[in-house]
N, C-alpha and C positions, 0 to 999 in steps of 0.2 A: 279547728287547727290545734287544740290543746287539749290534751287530757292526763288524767293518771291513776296510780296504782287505786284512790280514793275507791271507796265502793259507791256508788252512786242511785243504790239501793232498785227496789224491786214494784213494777208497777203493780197495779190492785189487776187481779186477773188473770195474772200470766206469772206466780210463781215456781213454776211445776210445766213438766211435757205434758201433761194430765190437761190442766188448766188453759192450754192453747189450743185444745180442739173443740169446736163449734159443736151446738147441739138445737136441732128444731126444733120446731113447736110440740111435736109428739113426742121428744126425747131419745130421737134415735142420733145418730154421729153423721156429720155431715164434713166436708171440706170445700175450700177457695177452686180447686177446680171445676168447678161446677159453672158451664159458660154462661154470662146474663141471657136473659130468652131472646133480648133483639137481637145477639150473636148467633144463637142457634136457629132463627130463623133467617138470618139472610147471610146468606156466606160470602166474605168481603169479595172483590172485584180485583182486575188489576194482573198485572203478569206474577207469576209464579217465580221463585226463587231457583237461583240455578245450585244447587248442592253437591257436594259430590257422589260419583255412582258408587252407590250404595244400596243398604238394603231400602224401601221407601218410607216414608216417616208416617208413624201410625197416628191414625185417626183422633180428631181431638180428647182427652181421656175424660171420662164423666163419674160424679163421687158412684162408690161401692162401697157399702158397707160390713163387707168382708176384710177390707185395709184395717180395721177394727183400730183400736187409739195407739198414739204414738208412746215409744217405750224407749230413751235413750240409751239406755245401756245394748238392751237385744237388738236396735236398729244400728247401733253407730259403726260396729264394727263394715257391716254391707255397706254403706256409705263411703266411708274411708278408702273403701276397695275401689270405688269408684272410681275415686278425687285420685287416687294414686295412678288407675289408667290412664284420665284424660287429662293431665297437668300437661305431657309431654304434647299433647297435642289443644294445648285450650285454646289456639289462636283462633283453629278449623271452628273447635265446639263452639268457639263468641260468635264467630261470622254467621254460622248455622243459626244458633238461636235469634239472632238478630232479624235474619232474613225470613225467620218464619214469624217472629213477633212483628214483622211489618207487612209481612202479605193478608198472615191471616188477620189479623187485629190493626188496618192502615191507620182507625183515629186514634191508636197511639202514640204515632206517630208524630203527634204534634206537642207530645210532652218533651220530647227531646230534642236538643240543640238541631242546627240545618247543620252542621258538620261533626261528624260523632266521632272525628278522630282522635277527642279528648275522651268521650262519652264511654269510645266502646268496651273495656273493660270494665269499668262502674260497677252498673249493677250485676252483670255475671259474676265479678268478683266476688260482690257481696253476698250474693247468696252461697256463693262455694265457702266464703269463709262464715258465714251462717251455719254451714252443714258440718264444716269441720270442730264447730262448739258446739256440737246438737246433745252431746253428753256435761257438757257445763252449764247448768241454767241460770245460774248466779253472770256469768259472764254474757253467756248469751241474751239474757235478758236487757241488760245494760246494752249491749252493743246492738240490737234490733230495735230497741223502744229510743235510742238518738237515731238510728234510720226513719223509722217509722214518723217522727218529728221532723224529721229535717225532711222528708218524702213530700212535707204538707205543701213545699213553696213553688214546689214541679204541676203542682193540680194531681196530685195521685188521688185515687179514692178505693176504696174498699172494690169497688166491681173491677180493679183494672188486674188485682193480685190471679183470677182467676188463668188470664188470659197468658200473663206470666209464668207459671205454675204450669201451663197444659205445652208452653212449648221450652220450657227445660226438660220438662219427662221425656220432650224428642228429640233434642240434642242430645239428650246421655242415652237413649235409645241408640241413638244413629251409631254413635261413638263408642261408647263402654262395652264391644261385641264383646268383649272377654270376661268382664266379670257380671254383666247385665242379665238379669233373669225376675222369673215373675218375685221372687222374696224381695231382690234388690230394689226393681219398682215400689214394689208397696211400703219399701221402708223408705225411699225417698218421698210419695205421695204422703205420709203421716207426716215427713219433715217439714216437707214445705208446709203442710198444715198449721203444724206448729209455731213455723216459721213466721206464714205470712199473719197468723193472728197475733201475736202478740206485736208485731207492726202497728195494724190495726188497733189493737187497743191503745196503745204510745198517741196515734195519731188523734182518735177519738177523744183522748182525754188532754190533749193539748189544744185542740180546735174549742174545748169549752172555756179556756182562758187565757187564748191569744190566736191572732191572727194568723193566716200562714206569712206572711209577709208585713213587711212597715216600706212605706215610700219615703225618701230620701233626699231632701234637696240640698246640692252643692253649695255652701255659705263661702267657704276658702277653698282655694288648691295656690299652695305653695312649692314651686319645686329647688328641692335643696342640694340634690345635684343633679347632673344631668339626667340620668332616669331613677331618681327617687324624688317621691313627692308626697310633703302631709295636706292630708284632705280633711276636711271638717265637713260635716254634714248636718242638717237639720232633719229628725224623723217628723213623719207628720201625726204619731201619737207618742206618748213614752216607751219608751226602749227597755227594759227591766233586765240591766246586765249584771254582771260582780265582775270588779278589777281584773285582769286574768283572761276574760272571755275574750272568745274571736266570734265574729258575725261571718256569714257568707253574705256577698257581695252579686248583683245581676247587675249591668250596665244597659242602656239603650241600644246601643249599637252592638250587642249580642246578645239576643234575647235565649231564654233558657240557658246558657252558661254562666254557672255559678262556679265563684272561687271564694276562698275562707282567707278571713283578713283580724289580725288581732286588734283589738280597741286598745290604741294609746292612752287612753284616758280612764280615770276611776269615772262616775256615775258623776253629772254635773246638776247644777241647780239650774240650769238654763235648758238643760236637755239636749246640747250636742255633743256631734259624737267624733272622735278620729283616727283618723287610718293614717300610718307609714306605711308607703306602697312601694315597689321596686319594679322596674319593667324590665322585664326579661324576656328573650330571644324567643321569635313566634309565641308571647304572651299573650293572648287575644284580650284576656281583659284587664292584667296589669299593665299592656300599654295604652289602652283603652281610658284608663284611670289616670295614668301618670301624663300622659301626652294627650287626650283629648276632651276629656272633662273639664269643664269652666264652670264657678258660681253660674247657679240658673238649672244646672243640670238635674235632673231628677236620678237618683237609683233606687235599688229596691233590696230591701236587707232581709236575710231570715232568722230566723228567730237565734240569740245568742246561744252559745254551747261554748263544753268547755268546761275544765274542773281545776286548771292552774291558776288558783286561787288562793287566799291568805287566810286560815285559820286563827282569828283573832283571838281565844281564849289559850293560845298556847303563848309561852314564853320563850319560846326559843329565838337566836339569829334567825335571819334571813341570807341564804347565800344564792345571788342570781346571775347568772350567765347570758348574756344577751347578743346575739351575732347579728348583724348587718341591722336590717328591719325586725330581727327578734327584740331589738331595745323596746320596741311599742309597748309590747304587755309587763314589761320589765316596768317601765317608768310610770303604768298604771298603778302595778304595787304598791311604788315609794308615795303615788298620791294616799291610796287608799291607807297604807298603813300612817302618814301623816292626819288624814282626818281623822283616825280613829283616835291619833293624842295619847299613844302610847309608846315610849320611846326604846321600841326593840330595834337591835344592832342592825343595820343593812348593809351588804358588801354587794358591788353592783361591779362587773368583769364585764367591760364594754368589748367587741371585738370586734375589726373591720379588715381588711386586706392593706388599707392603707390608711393616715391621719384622714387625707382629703372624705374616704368613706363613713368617717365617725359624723354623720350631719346632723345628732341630736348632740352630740358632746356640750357644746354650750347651755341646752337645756338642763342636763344633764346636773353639770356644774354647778347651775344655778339653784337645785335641788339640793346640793351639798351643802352650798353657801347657809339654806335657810336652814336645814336639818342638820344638829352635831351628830344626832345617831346614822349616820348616812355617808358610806365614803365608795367615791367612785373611782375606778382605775382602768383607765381603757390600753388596750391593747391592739395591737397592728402585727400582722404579719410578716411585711414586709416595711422595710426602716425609712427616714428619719422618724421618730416619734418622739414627743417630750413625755410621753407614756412607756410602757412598756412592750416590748418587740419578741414576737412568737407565737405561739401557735396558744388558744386561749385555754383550753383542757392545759396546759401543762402549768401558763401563768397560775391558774387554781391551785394545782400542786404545791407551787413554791412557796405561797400565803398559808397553805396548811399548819395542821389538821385543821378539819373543820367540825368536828362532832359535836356543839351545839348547835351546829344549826340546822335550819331545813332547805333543800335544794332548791331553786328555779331553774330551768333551761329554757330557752326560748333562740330560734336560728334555723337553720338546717339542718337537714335528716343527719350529715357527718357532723359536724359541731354536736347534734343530740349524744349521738351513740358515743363518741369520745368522751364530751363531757359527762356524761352517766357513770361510764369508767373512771375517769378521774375522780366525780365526788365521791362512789363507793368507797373509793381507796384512798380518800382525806379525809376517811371517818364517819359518812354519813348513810346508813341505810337505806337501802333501795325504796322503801317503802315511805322515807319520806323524803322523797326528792321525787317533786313534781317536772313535769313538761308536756313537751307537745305534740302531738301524738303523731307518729310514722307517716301512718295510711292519710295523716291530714295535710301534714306537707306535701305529697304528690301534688295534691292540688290547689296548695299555695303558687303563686307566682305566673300560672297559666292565663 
């Protein structure tokens, strides 16, 4: 759910478009298309997908070693051409790819939720915005090697990338008639190459020092208003977070949907963990969380992620922005920077629609009470408040400047982007004003 401008640096392996292509035992170049043998010998079962008439979708593709190594600059451009045809139509290309990834490949099947009306953009997205960084490797690294990690708690493995890989090349087949040709193929087949290895490697080297998952048992569920509720949870080994992070979240009662939920709390000596959660409207697992879970329950966490974090060796303020349920990772900070026993300035801009919605404020307060470096002001958009009333990007403004310090945001995708605007222009650089990440909210609150 959090990230930022941080560089989060480069795994051993996959520095380079070079460096993500596979090579045998003889040294010749190899790629993830390549279907496992029990694939190639028994071809799935089952009815046939209905597509539209078109031209018919080519045969499943197998490595050549003609596609010779991937070259981001001379590939990206045919790429691009691609992504720019089928945008206007990605709905067709998702449904397409979906429907051949499940006829051809059915025990796929079972990595993904029973209703994919959350699901189905996901992973096509992700690979189209894999493709559209295929000439940034600093970037694209980072952003494939947290898929590739976060991929572990689905049951992905290294044999499932091929199967993948062989029915996007048919969806952009089917679709791309206009800019598709044999150069364009072969620069998409070295991408994904590239692509799906350095996943691969993220995955491989996370599986040697942590789990894909930790189980989860329900210790409290408190709900503090009607559908907001703090959860406490107990993991069933240690959790290895930093203040900041958010976990993804699996419930019982919807297996394979996962949502990304920030940790209320810094790193405990008892080892629990918690969630502010909100239910929202056809939320499958936030109402799931908020209204069905009781002590006793079990969930299942994935590994923490997440970079909106506190830089202890700098001296600056802290300037943090927290909307509804973004107070969680907010109130992790003030613990974290309290343990550390260093008394940098904290400015915490609480913001709710209404007083009644502020349901940590008492926490909050109490935080203030014990810390002199710590001053909280919450704000409401809508009035009576013994706080202040408006919109909270602007409350920022009027405490300005703020050019010692360094941002937090934490809330909604609109609270982000406003607020971003507002602290550039109260003084603080974009580069260090931390939050949370666009693409990660989509999937907060589902």
């Amino acid at each position: 759910m959090a990230t930022t401008s941080a560089d989060n640096g480069t795994p051993q392996g996959a520095a380079g478009g070079t460096a993500a292509v596979g090579r045998d035992a003889g040294g010749g170049e190899w790629n993830w298309f390549t279907p496992p043998a029990e694939e190639r010998a028994a071809p799935p079962s089952g009815p046939a997908p209905s597509p539209p008439a078109a031209r018919p979708a080519p045969e499943p593709f197998v490595a050549n070693p003609d596609y010779g190594r991937f070259d981001p600059e001379s590939d990206a451009l045919l790429i691009r051409r691609t992504l720019e045809e089928i945008e206007p139509i990605s709905q067709a290309v998702t449904s397409y790819f979906y429907a051949l990834l499940f006829v051809r490949h059915p025990r796929l099947r079972e990595l993904f939720p029973a209703s994919m009306d959350a699901q189905r953009d996901r992973l096509f997205k992700a690979l189209l915005t894999s493709a559209k960084l295929i000439d940034d490797t600093r970037v694209l690294t980072q952003y494939l090697s947290h898929l590739g990690r976060g991929h572990r708690k689905y049951g992905t493995r290294p044999e499932h990338y091929p199967a993948v890989g062989e029915c996007l090349i048919a969806a952009l087949t089917r679709y791309a008639t206009r800019t598709w040709s044999e150069e364009a193929e072969a620069a998409w087949v070295r991408a994904y190459t590239a692509i799906s290895q350095i996943m691969i490697d993220a995955a491989a080297e996370d599986e040697r020092r942590a789990p894909a998952w930790w189980q989860a048992e329900v210790v409290s569920h408190e709900m503090r208003t009607s559908d907001i509720a703090v959860i406490t949870v107990r993991p069933d080994r240690p959790y290895p977070f930093l203040a900041g992070q958010y976990a993804s979240v699996e419930t019982p009662w919807w297996p394979r949907v996962w949502r990304n939920y920030s940790l209320a709390c810094a790193p405990r000596t008892d080892g629990l963990l918690v969630f502010h959660v909100k239910a929202v409207p056809a939320g499958w697992v936030s109402g799931a969380l908020v209204h069905r879970a009781r002590p006793g329950d079990v969930l299942r966490l994935g590994a923490p992620a997440g970079t909106m974090t506190v830089d202890h060796s700098r001296d600056n303020g802290l300037l943090c922005l927290g909307g509804s349920t973004g107070i969680a990772p907010i109130k992790a900070l003030v613990e974290d920077v309290a343990r550390h026993g260093r008394a940098r300035r904290m400015e915490v801009f609480y913001g709710a629609r209404s007083a009644h919605d502020l349901y940590d404020l008492d926490t909050m307060r109490e935080l203030e009470r014990r810390h002199t470096w710590l001053s909280v002001r919450p704000v409401v958009s809508e009035g009576p408040s013994d706080g202040l009333v408006g919109q909270l990007p602007d409350a920022v403004r009027r405490y300005g400047p703020w050019h010692a310090y360094d941002g937090y945001l934490s809330g909604p995708p609109g609270m982000i982007r406003s607020g971003v605007d507002a602290l550039v222009g109260s003084g603080i650089p974009s580069h260090r004003i931390r939050h949370d990440s666009l693409d990660g909210l989509a999937a907060v609150g589902g």
